[in-house]
C-alpha positions in Angstrom: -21.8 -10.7 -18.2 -22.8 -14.4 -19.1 -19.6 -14.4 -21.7 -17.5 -13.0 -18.7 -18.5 -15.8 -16.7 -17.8 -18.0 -19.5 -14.5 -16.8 -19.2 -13.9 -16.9 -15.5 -13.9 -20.6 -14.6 -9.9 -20.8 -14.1 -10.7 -18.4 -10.8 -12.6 -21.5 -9.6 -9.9 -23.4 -10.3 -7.1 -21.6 -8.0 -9.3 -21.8 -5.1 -10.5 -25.5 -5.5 -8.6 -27.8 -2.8 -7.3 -30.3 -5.1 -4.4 -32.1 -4.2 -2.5 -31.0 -7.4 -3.4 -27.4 -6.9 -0.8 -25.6 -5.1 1.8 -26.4 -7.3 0.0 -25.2 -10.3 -2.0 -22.0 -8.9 0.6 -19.7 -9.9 0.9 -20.8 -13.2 -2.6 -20.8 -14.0 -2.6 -17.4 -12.8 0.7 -16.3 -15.1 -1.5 -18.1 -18.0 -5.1 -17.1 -18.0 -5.0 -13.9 -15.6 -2.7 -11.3 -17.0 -4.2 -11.8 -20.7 -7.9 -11.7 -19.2 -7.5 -8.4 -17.1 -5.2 -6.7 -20.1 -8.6 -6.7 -22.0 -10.2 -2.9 -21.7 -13.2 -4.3 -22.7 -13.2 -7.2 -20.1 -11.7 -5.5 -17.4 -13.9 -2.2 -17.9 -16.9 -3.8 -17.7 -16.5 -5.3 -14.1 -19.1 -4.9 -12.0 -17.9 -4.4 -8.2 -19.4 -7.8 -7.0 -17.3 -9.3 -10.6 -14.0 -7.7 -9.0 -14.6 -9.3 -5.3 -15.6 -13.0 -6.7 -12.4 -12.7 -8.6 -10.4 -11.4 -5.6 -12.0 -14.5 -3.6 -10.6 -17.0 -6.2 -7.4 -15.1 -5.8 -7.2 -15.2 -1.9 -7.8 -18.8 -2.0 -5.3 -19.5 -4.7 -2.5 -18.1 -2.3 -4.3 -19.5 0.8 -3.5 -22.8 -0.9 -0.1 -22.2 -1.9 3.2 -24.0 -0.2 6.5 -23.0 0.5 8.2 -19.8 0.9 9.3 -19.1 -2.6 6.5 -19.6 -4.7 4.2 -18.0 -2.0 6.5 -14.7 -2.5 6.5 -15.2 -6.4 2.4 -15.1 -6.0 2.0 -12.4 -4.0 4.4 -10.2 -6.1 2.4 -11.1 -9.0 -0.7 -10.4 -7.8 0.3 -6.8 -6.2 1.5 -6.5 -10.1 -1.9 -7.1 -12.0 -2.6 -3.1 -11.0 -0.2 -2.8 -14.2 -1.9 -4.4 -16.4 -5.4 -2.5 -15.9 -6.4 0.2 -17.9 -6.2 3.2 -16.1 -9.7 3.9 -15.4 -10.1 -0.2 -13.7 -7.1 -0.1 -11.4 -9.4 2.2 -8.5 -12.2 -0.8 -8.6 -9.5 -3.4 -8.5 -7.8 -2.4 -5.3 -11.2 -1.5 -3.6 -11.5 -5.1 -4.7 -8.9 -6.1 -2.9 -9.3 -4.1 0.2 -12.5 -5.4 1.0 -12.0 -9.0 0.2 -8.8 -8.5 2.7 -10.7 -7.0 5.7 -13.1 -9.7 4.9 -11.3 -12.4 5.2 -8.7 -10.8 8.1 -10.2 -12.5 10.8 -10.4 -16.0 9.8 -6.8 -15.9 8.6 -5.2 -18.7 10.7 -1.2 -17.9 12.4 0.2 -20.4 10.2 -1.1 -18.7 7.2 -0.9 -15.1 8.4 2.4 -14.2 7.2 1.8 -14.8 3.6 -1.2 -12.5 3.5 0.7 -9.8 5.6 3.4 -9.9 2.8 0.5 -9.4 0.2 -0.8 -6.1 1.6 3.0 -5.1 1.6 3.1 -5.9 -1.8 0.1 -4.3 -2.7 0.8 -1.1 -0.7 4.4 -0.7 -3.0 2.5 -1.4 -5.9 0.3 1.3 -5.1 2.9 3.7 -4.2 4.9 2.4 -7.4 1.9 2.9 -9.6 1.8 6.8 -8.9 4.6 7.5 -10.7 4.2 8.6 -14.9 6.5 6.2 -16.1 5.5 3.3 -14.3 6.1 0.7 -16.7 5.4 -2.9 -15.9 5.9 -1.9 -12.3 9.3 -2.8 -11.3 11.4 0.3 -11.3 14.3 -1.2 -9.5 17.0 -0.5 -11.8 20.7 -0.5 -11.2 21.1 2.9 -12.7 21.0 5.4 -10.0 20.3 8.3 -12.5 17.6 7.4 -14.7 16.1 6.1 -11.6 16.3 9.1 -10.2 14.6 11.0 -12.6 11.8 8.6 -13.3 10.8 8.7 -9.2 11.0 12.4 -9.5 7.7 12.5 -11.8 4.5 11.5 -10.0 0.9 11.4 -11.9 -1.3 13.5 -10.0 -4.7 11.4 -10.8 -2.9 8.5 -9.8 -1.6 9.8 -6.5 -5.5 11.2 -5.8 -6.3 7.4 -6.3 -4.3 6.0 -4.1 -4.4 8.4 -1.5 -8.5 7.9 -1.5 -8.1 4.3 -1.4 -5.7 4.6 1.6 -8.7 6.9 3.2 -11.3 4.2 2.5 -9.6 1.2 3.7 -6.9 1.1 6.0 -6.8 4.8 7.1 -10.6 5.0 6.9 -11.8 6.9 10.3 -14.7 5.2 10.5 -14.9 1.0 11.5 -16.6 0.3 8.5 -15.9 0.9 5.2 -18.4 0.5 1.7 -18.6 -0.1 -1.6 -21.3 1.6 -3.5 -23.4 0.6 -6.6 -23.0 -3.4 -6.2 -26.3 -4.4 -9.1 -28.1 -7.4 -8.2 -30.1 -8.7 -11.0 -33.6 -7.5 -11.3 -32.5 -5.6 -7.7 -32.0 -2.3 -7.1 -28.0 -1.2 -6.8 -26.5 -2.7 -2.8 -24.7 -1.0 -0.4 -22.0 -3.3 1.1 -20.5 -2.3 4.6 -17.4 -4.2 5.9 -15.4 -3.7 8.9 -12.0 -3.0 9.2 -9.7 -5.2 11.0 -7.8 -3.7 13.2 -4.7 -5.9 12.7 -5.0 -4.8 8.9 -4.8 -1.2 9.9 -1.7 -1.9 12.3 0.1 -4.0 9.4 -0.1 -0.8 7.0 0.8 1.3 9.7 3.7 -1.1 10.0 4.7 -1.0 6.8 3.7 1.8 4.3 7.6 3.8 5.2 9.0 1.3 4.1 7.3 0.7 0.9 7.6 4.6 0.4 11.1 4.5 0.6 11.5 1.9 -1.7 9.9 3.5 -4.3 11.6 7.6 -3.7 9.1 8.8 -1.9 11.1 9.7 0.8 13.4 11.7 -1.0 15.1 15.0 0.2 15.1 16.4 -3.2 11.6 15.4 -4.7 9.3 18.5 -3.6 6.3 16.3 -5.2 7.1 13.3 -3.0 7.4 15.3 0.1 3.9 16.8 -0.6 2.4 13.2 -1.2 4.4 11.8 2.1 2.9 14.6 4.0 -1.2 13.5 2.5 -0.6 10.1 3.9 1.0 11.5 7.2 -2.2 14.6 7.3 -4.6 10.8 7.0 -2.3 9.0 9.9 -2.7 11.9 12.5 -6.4 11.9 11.3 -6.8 8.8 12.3 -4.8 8.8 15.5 -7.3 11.1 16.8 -10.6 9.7 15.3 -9.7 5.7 15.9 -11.4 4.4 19.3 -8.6 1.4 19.0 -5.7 2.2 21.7 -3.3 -0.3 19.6 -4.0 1.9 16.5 -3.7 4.4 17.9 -0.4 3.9 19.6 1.2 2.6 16.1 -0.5 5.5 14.7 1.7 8.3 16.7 5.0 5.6 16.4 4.0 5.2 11.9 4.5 9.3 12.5 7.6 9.2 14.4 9.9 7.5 11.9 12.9 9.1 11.8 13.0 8.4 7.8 10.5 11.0 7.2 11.1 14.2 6.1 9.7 16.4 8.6 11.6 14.2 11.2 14.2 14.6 9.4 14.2 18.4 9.6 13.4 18.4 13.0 16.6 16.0 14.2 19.1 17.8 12.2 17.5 21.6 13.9 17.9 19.9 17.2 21.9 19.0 16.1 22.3 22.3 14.4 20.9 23.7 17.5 23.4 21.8 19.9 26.5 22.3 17.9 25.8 26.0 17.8 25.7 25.9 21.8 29.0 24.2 21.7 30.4 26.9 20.0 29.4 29.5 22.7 30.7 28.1 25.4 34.2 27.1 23.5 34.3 31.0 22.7 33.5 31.4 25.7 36.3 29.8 27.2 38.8 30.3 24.7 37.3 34.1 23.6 39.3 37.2 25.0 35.5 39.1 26.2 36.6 37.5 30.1 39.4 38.9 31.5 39.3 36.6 34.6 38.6 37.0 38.4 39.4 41.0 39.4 42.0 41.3 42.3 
């Protein structure tokens, strides 16, 4: 690890408060980052306690950084680092995240709030966008309606048990605490580390994870796959709803389930209209029909 930390000191960097920082955070990420996490060897040998110091440099960096655009710019980019991880790195990463993000929830200050709530968004589509086989670099937003299509039609089943574990750990964990297991000290034996769930972080991806769903296909009325991985998530919402001891999360719980964008809404709205158009019909054949012949003499 002593030649990973050799490595590292540019993480130091994006959280020091130096005057000239902000500007330059997000280009000292695009420079050093991407090429240090690409490497399998690097990357695969991160221990869980490597992953959250590095997560910590990153929280800072975009706790330091000014000004609408380039704060949107960084939190895309770090959502997108998931695509650059070997497969087998990407589960550690985002428990990585997750737990430096309920960390740090509560000393967030409301000036600084919206930028991290746009991360987890970020995050959360990169997630969902990750599932798919043919990912690519992550963007999957192309013009052509086909191809697109098709490509959001095909889901990786590893992936999608990932994600929907991570989901189960962290934001839709039933429990108020969640852990990370097997942290080594040195010369100690392997840690245990237990960290709280905000609240406010569960409401946010209640909040949000539809939309980031849609975005991505996974509300599609054709795509029996996506329905099935909709319906996980959903099976982990009403979990929760009945396990969380929170009245807020519970309440946006039972409203995250009442979207009329998801499919089994969906199914239930049009019933309800094929129901009432059907009882239109009756009574216009009943007026109209010949079965009454009117009031006898």
């Amino acid at each position: 690890m002593a030649s990973q930390e050799r490595s590292m000191p540019f993480i130091k960097n994006l959280a020091s408060s130096g005057m000239s920082l902000p500007a330059h955070s997000p280009s000292l990420l695009y420079r050093y980052l991407p090429s240090f996490l690409s490497s399998r060897q690097v990357s695969t040998s991160l221990t869980p306690i490597d992953i959250l110091k590095l997560w910590k440099g990153l929280f800072y960096a975009l706790w330091m950084c000014d000004r609408a655009i380039p704060q949107q710019n960084l939190c895309a980019e770090l959502a997108d680092l998931i695509f650059l991880l070997p497969r087998e790195s990407v589960g550690p990463w985002m428990r990585g995240f997750w737990a430096t993000m309920a960390r740090e929830w509560t000393g967030i200050d409301v000036l600084r709030m919206e930028k991290f709530l746009l991360l987890v968004r970020r995050v959360v589509g990169a997630g969902f966008r990750w599932m798919r086989k043919d990912c690519g670099n992550g963007k999957g937003n192309g013009k052509n309606g086909e191809k697109k299509k098709e490509r959001l039609s095909n889901w990786d089943a590893s992936k999608v048990d990932e994600v929907m574990a991570l989901l189960g750990e962290w934001p839709f964990n039933l429990e108020e605490e969640a852990e990370i297991d097997q942290i080594p000290g040195e010369g100690k034996e392997n840690k245990v580390l237990a960290q709280k769930i905000p609240v406010g972080m569960r409401i946010h991806v209640l909040d949000i994870w539809v939309d980031e769903a849609e975005k991505v296909g996974l509300l599609a009325e054709d795509d029996d796959e996506a329905r099935q991985i909709v319906q996980r998530i959903t099976d982990q919402i009403d979990a929760l709803e009945e396990a969380t001891r929170s009245p807020a999360v519970r309440v946006r719980s039972k409203e995250s389930l009442a979207d009329e964008r998801l499919p089994v809404n969906r199914k239930v709205k049009e019933g309800k209209g094929e129901d009432k158009d059907g009882e239109g019909e009756q009574e216009e054949d009943g007026e109209d029909g010949e079965d009454w012949g009117g009031f006898d003499d």
